[in-house]
KEVEXSE-747678 format. One record per residue (C-alpha): residue number from 1; chain; x, y, z. Coordinates in Angstrom, 3 decimals, decimal comma, always signed. Layout:
REC lumba lovo        x        y        z
REC   NUM    A        X        Y        Z
...
# end
This chain:
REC lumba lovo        x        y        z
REC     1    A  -12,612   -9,362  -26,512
REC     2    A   -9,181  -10,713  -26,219
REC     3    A   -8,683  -13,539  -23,506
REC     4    A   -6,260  -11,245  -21,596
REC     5    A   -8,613   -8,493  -21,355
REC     6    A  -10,788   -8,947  -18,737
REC     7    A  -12,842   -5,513  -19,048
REC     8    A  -13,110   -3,356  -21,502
REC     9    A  -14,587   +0,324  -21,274
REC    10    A  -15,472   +1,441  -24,605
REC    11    A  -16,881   +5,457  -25,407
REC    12    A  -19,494   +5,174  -22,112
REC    13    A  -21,659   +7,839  -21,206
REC    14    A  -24,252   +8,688  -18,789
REC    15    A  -27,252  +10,878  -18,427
REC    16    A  -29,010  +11,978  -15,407
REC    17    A  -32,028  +14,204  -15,179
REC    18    A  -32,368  +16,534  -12,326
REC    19    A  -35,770  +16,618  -12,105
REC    20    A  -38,083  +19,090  -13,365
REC    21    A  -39,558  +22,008  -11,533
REC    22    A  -42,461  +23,802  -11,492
REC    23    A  -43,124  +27,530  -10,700
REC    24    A  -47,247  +27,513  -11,439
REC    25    A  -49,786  +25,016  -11,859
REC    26    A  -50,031  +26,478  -15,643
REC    27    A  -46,763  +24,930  -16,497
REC    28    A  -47,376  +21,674  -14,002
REC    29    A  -50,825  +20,343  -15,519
REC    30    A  -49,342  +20,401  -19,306
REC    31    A  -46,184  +18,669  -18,346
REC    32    A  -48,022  +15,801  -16,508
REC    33    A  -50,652  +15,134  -19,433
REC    34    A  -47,256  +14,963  -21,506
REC    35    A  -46,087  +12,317  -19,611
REC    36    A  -49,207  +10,259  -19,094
REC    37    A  -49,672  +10,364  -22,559
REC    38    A  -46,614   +9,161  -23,546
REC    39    A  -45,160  +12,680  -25,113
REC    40    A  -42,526  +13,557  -23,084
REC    41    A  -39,571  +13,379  -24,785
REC    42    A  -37,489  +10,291  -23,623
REC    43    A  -34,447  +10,402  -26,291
REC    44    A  -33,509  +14,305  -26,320
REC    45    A  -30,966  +16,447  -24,017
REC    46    A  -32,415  +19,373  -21,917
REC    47    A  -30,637  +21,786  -20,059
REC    48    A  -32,276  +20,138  -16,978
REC    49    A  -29,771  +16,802  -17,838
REC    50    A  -26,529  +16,183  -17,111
REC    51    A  -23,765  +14,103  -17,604
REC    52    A  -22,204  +12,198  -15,686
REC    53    A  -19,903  +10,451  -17,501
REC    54    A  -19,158  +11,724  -21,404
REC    55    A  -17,106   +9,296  -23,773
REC    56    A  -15,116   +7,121  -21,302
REC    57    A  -12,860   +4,276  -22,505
REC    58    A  -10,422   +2,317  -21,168
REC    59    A   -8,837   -1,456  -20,941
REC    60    A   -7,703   -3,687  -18,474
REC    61    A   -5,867   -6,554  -18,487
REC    62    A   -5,766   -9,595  -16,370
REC    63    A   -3,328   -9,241  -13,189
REC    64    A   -3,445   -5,177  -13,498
REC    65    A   -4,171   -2,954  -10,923
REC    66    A   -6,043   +0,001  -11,689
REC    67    A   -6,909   +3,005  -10,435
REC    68    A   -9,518   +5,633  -10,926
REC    69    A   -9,494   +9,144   -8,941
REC    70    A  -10,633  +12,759   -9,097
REC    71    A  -12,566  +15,163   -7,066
REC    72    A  -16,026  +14,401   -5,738
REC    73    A  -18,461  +14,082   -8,370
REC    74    A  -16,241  +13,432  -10,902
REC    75    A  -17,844  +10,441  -12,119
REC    76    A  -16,053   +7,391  -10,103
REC    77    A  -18,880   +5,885   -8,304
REC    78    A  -20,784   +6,193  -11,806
REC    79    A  -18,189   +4,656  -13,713
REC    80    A  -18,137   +1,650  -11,053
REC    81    A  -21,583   +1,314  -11,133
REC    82    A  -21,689   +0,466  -15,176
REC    83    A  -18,766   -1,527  -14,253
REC    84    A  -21,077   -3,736  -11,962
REC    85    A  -24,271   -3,551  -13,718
REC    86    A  -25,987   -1,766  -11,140
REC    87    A  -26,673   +0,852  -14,113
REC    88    A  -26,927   +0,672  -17,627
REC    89    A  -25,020   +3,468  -19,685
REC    90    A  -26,770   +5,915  -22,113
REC    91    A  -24,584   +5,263  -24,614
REC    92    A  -21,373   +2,869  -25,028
REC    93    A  -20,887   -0,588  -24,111
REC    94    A  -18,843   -2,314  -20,984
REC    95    A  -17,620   -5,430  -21,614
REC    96    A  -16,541   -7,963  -18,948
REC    97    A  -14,542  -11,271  -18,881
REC    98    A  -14,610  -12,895  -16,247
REC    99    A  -15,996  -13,136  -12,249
REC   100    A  -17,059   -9,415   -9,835
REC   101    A  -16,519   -8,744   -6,770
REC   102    A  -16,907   -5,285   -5,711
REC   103    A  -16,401   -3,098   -2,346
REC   104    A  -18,154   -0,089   -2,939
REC   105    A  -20,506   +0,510   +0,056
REC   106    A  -19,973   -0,198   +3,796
REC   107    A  -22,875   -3,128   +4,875
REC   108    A  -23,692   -3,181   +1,168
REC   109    A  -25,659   -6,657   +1,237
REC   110    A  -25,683   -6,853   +5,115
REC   111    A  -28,688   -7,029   +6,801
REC   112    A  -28,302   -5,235  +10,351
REC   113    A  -30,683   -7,699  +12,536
REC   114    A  -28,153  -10,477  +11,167
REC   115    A  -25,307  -11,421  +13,080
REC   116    A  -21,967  -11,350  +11,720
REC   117    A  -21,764  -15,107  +11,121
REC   118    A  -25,247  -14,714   +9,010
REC   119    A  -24,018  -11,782   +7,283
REC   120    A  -21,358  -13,775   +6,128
REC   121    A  -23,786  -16,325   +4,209
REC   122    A  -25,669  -13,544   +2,979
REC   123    A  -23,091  -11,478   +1,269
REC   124    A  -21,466  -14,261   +0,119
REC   125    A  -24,194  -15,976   -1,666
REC   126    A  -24,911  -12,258   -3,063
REC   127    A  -20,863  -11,909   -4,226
REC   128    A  -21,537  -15,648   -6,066
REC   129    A  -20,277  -17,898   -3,313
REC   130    A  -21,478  -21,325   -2,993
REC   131    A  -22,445  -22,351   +0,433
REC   132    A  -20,041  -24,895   +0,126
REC   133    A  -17,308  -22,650   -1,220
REC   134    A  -18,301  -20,188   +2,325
REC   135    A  -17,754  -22,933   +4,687
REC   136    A  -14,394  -23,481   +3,342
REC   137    A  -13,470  -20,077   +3,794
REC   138    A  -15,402  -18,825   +6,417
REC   139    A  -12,348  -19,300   +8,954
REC   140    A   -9,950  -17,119   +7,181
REC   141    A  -12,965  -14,054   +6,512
REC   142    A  -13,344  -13,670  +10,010
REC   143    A   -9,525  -13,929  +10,810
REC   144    A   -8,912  -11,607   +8,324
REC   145    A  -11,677   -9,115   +9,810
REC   146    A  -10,350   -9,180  +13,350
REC   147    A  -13,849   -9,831  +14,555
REC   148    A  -14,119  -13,469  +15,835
REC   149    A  -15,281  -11,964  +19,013
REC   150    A  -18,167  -10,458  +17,889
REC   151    A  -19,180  -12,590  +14,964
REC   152    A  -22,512  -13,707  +16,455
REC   153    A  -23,591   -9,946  +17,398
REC   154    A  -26,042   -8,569  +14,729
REC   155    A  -23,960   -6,032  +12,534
REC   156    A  -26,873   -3,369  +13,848
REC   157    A  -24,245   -2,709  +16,952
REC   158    A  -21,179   -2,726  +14,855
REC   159    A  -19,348   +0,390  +14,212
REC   160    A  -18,826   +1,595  +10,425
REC   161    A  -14,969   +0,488  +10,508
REC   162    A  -16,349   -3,043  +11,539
REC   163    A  -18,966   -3,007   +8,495
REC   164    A  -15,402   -1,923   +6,296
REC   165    A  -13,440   -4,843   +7,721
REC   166    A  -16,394   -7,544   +7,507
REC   167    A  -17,680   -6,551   +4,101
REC   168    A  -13,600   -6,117   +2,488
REC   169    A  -12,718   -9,426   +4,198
REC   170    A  -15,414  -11,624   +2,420
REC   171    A  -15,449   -9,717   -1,049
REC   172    A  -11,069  -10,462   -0,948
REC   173    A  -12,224  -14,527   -0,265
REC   174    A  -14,501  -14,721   -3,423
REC   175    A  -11,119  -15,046   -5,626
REC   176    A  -12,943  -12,886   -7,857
REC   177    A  -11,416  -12,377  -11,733
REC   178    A  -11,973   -8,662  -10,638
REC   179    A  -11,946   -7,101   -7,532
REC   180    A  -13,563   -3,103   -7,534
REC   181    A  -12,872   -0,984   -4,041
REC   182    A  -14,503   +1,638   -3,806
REC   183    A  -13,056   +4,740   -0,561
REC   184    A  -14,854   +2,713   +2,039
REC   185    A  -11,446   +1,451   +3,175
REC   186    A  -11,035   +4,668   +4,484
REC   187    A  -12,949   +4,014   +7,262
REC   188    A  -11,015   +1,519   +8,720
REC   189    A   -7,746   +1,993  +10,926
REC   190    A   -3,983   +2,310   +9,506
REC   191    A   -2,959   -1,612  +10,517
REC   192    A   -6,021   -2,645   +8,835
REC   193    A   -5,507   -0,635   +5,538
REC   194    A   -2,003   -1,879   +5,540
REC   195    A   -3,619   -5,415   +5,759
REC   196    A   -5,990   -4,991   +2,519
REC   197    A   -2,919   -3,568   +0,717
REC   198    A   -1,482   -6,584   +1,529
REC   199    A   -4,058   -8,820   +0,544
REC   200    A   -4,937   -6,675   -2,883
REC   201    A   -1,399   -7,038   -4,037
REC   202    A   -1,682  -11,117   -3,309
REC   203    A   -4,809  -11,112   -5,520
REC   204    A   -3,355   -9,300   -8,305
REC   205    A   +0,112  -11,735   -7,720
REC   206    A   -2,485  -14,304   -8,256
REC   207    A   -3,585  -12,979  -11,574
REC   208    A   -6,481  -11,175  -10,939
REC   209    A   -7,401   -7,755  -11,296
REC   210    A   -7,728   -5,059   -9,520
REC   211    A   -9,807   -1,386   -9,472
REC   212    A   -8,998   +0,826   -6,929
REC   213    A  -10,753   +4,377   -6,461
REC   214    A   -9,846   +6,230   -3,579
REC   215    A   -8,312   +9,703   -2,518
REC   216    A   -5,568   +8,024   -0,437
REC   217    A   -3,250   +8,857   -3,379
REC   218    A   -0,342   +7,421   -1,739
REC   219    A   -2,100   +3,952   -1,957
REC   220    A   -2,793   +4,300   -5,493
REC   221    A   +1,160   +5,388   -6,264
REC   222    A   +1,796   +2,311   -4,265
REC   223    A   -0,851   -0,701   -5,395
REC   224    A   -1,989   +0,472   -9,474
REC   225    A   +1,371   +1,327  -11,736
REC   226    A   -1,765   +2,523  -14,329
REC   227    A   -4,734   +5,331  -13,602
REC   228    A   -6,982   +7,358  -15,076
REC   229    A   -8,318  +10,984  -14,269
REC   230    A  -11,806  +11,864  -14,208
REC   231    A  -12,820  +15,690  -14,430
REC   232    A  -16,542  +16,295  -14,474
REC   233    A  -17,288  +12,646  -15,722
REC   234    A  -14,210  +13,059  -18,484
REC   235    A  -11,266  +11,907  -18,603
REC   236    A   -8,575  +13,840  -18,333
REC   237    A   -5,320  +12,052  -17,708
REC   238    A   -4,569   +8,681  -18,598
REC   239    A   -1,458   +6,475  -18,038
REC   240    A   +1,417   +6,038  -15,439
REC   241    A   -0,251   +6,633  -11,899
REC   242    A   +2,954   +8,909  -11,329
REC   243    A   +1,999  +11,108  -14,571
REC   244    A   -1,729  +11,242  -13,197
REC   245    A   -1,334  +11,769   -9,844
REC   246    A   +0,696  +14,974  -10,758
REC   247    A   -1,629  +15,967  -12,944
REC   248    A   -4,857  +15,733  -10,396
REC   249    A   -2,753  +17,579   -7,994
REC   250    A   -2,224  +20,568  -10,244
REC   251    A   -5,558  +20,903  -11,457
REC   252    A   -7,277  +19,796   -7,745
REC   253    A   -5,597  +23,531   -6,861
REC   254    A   -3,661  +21,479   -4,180
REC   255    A   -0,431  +22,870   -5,437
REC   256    A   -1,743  +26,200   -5,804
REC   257    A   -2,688  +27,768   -2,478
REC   258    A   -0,406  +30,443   -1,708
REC   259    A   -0,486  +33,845   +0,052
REC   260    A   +1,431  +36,257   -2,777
REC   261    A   +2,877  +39,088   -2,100
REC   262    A   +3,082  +42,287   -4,510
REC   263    A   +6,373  +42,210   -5,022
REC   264    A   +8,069  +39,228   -4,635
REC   265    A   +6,922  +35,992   -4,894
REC   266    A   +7,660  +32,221   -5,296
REC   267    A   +6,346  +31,627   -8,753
REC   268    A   +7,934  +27,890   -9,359
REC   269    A   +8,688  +24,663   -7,048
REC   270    A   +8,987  +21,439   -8,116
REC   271    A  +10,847  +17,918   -6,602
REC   272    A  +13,056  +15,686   -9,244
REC   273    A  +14,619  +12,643   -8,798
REC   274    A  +17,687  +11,830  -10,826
REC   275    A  +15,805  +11,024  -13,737
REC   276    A  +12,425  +13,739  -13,959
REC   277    A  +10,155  +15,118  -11,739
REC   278    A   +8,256  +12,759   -9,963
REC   279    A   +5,668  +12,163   -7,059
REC   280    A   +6,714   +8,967   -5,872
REC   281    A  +10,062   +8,111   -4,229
REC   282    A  +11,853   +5,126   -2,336
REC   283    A  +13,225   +5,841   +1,375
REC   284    A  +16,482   +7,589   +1,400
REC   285    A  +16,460   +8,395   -2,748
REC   286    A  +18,450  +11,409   -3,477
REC   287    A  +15,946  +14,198   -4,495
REC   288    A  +16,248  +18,032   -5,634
REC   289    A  +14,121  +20,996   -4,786
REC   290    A  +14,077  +23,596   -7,610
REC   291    A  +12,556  +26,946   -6,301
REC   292    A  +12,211  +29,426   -8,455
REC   293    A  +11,641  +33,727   -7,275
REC   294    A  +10,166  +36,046   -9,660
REC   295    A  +10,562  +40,201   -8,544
REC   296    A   +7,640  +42,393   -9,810
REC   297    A   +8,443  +45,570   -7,512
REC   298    A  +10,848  +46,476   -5,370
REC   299    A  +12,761  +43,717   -3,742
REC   300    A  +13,385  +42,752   +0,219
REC   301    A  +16,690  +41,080   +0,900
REC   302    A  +15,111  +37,658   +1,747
REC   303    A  +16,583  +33,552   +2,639
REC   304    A  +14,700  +30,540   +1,242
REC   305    A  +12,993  +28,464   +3,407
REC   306    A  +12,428  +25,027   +2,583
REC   307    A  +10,329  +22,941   +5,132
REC   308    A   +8,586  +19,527   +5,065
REC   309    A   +5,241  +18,415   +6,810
REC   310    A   +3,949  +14,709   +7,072
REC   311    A   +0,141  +13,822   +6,268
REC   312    A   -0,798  +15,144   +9,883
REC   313    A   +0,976  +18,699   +9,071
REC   314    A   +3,401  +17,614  +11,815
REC   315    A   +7,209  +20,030  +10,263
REC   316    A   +8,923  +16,656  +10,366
REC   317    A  +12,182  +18,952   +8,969
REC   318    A  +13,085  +22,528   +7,586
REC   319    A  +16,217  +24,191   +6,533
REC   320    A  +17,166  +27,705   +4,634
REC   321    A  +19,375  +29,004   +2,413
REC   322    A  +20,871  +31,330   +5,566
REC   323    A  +20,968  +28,156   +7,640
REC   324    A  +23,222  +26,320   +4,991
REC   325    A  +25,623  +29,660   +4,538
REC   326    A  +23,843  +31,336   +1,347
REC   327    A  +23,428  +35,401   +1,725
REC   328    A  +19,867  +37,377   +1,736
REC   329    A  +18,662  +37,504   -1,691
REC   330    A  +17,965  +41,084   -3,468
REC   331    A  +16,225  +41,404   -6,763
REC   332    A  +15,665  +44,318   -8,938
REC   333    A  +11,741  +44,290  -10,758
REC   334    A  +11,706  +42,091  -13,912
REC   335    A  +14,565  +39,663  -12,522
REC   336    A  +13,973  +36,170  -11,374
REC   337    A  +16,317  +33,998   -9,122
REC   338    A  +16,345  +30,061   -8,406
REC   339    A  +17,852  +28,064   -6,277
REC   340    A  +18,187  +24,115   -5,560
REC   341    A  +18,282  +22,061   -2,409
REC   342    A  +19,384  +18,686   -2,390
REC   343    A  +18,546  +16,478   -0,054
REC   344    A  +18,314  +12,793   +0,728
REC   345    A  +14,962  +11,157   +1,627
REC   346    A  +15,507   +9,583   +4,688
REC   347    A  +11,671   +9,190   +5,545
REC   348    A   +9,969   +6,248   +6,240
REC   349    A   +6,282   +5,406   +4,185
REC   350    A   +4,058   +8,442   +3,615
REC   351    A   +2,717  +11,233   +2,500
REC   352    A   +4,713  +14,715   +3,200
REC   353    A   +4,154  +18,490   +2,148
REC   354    A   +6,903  +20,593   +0,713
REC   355    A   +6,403  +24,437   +1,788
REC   356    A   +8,798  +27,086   +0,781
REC   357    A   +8,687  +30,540   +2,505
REC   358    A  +10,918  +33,751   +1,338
REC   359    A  +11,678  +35,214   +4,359
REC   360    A  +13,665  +37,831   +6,234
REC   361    A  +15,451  +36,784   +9,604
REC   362    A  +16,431  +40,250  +10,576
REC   363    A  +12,885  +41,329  +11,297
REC   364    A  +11,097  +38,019  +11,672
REC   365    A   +8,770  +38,730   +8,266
REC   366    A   +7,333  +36,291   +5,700
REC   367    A   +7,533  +38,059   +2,367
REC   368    A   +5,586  +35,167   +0,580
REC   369    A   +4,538  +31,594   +1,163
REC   370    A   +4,024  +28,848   -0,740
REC   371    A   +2,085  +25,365   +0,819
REC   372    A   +1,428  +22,835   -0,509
REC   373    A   +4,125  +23,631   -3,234
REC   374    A   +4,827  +19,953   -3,782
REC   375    A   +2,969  +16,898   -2,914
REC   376    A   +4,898  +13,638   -3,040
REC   377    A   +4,588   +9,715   -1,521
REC   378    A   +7,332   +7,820   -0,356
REC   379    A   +6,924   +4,066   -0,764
REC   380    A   +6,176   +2,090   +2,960
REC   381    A   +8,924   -0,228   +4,141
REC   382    A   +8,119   -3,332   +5,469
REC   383    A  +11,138   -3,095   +8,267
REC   384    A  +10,337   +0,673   +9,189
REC   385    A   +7,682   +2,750  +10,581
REC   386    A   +7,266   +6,116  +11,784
REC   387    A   +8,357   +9,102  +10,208
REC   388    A  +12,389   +9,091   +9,544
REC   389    A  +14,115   +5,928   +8,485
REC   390    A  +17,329   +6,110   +9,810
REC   391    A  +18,169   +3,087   +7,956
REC   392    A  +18,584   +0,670  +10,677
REC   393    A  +20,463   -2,824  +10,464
REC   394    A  +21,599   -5,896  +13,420
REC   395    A  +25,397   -6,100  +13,687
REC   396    A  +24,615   -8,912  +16,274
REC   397    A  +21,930  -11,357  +16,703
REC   398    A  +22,321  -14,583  +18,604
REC   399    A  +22,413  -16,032  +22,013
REC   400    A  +24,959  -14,731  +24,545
REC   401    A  +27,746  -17,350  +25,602
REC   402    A  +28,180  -18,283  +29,315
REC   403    A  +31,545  -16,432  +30,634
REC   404    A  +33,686  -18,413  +32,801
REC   405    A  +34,656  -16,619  +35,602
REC   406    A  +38,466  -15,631  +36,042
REC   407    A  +40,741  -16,787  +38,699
REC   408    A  +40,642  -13,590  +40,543
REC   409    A  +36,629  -13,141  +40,471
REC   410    A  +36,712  -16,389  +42,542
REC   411    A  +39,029  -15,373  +44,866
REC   412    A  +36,784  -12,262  +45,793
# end
């Protein structure tokens, strides 16, 4: 394995059996003598097996950050437990370069009558930490956790977004060659999230490398420039996060769920920068919404509605083709219509919902509606939060000069 690589993934699979079941004692006894005597077959696929994982390969080199999603049981935990050795695959070999240190349970090597301070020994030793190499860092784990003032209670009392920021805080001090993170950081509050962001992007800056599963998929647009899809324990996508990401939210259904009407509906909607379509923008980027109508029967004179939510389904903004001066659209059956809105993205960090409604004003009817239609993540900004970015600045900073007092102020 090259010296930049520090893990390579090459054709793994993995096999699970569900278990067998028995209807009768007839079909019980002879399966039991099989396996006592050694004649159960051990090297053959039944349909009671599954996979897992089938043929999954990848690279990664030193200083990348990584990430793996899909839907639940897709195959990520599996995939990170071959990673760490915690399972062996069925078939295909992982090969790794270098020092582990994985996230992937909350209190995963705690022991709950411990205190924090213990738990810090333990885990550590169990990550590869010296005690030596603890001491030295012990200060900045806890700081780092926000939990100085409960260090010496036994981790039985703490909550589960305590467990997240103990057990992240010492496996980002190991100054691992790798660093896996499993969702668990999902548990813990915004400010803290922001903080292991923060402190993943210093590792990779300091040339190690980084995997990153979760189904915050703004974080992963954000933190790994390179992912991978897994479908069913295959992959599906691989390459630029923003290429993947679009792809998991077609086929998740996420861009998908719409009430249709007979007649007329919205059969197209998708957001473009000015170079492609895209899921990932900067704060006030220029951005186009291409909607397209398709008429199957006959046709209501309807308006456009384009509206945007934020990850809380808070309507941060709408407008409409009436609103902006455009007349009711008509259709005959067979013909289609589109229409763009451009728009600048003056939002601040997040994750926001594009809906588009046809609709007719005059009578207060929804003819068809389309939400999610577009999914997309706008990169956090260190100088704004909230929702809008308004794109602030200081035209003055600086103390404020003593005035003298005028002649006639005295005189009063």
């Amino acid at each position: 394995m090259a010296a930049d690589i520090v893990l390579k993934v090459q054709n793994v699979s993995k096999r699970f059996s569900r278990g067998e079941m028995h209807d009768s004692l007839r079909d019980f006894v002879p399966s039991l003598f099989a396996r006592l005597s050694g004649r159960a077959r051990t090297g053959s696929v039944t349909s009671k097996d599954f996979w897992a994982l089938q043929d999954v390969s990848f690279e990664l080199n030193r200083g990348e950050a990584f990430g793996i999603i899909g839907a639940n049981g897709a195959g990520k935990s599996t995939i990170l437990k071959l990673i760490t050795g915690i399972m062996k695959p069925t078939t295909g070999r992982v090969e790794l370069n270098g020092r582990l240190s994985a996230l992937i349970e909350v209190g995963a090597g705690f022991h709950p009558d411990l205190t924090g301070r213990e738990n810090i020994y333990l885990n550590g030793t169990i990550l590869g930490m010296r005690r030596a190499e603890i001491d030295r860092k012990f200060d900045a784990i806890v700081e780092f956790s926000g939990l100085a003032d409960f260090i010496d209670t036994p981790v039985k009392r703490y909550s589960t977004g305590m467990y997240a920021r103990l057990g992240f805080s010492v496996a980002a001090h190991v100054d691992p060659d790798i660093l896996i993170v499993d969702e668990v950081l999902s548990v813990g509050d915004i400010v803290f999230q922001n903080r292991c962001l923060e402190k993943m992007n210093r590792i990779i800056h300091s040339g190690a490398t980084v995997i990153f599963v979760s189904h915050n998929l703004r974080a992963i647009a954000e933190l790994c420039p390179r992912s991978i899809l897994l479908e069913h324990g295959k992959v599906t996508a691989t390459g630029p996060s923003q290429e993947v990401l679009r792809a998991y939210l077609e086929s998740s259904g996420q861009e998908g769920r719409r009430a249709r009407s007979k007649d007329l509906i919205i059969s197209g909607v998708k957001v473009r920068g000015s170079h492609s379509e895209g899921v990932t923008f900067n704060s006030g980027e220029k951005v186009w919404v291409d909607v397209e109508i398709e008429c199957t029967g006959g046709s209501e004179p309807c308006s456009v509605v384009l509206f945007v939510n934020d990850d809380r389904q808070y309507e941060v903004f709408h407008t409409s083709t009436e609103y902006l001066g455009y007349p009711p659209i008509s259709l005959k059956p067979g013909e289609r219509f589109a229409c763009t809105f451009e728009m600048d993205l003056n939002l601040a960090g997040g994750t926001f919902y594009f809906g588009i409604l046809l609709y007719r004003f005059n009578i207060e009817k929804i003819v068809d509606r389309f939400f999610p239609a577009a999914t997309i993540f706008v990169n956090s900004l260190p100088e704004v939060r909230g929702v809008v970015n308004p794109h602030p600045s200081i035209t003055a900073f600086g103390p404020v000069a003593e005035i003298e007092p005028t002649k006639e102020a005295i005189k009063q």
